[in-house]
N, C-alpha and C positions, 0 to 999 in steps of 0.2 A: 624763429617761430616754429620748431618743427619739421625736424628731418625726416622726409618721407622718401620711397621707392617712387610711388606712383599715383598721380591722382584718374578716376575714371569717374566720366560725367554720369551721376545717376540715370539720367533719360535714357542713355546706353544699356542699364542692367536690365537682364530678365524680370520680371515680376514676382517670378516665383523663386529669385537667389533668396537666402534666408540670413541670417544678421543675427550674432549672439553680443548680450551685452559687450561691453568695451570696445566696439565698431567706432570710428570715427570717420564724421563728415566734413567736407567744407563747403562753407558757403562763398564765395567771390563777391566784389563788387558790392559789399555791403556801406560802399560811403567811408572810409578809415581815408585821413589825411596821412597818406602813404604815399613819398616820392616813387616806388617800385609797386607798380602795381600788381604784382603778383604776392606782394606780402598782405593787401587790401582782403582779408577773409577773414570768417570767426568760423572756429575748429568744436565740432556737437562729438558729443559721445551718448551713447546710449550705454542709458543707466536703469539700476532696478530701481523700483520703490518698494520699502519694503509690506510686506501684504500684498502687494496689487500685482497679479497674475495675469492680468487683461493688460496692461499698459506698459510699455517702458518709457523713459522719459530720456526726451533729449536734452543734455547740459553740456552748458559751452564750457571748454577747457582750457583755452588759449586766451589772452587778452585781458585787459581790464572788466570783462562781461564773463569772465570765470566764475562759474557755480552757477548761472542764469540760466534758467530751464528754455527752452526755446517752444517746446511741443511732446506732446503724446504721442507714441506711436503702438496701435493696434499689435498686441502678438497673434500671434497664427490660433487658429481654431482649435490645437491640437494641444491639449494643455500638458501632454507628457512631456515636449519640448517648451524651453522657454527662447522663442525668438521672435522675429519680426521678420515681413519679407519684404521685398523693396517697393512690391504695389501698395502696403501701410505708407512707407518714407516717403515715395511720391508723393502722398497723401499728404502728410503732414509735412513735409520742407517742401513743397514743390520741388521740381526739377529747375528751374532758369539758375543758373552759375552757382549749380549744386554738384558734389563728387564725393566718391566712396577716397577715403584718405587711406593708402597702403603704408601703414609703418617700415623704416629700414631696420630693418633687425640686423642690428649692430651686437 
């Protein structure tokens, strides 16, 4: 399912950490008939669309729910950058058995 370093619970992040596309998230505990329940998540990336400068979208990349948009997430005010911060991602994934996915860079 994806080798990862570290996962840390969003509720945990600052508001103001900031997020450039290809971030990935997990969600937990979304219901998967999984003997191991730590394999039980579906994995969001943030994606551009292309035109839209306000929004990034969240899409699942892991699972049979691959390419399934999940939500919008607000970019920052600042339109010189294109990111989002984690007070948007609250927003739009909630935090309950929600984490920022740290890739193993292998």
């Amino acid at each position: 399912m994806g080798i990862v370093d570290e996962i840390i619970p969003l509720k945990d992040i600052d508001n103001d950490k900031e997020f450039y596309k290809g971030t990935r998230f997990r969600q937990y505990e979304i219901g998967l008939n999984f003997t191991k329940k730590e394999d039980n998540f579906y994995e969001y990336m943030l994606a551009e669309v292309p035109g839209n400068n306000d929004y990034m979208l969240l899409t699942c990349v892991v699972g049979h729910k691959s390419g399934s948009a999940l939500a919008w997430v607000k970019t920052i005010s600042d339109k010189s950058r294109f990111v989002v911060n984690a007070k948007a991602l609250k927003y739009s994934m909630g935090t309950e058995n929600t984490y920022l996915s740290k890739p193993n860079n292998i």
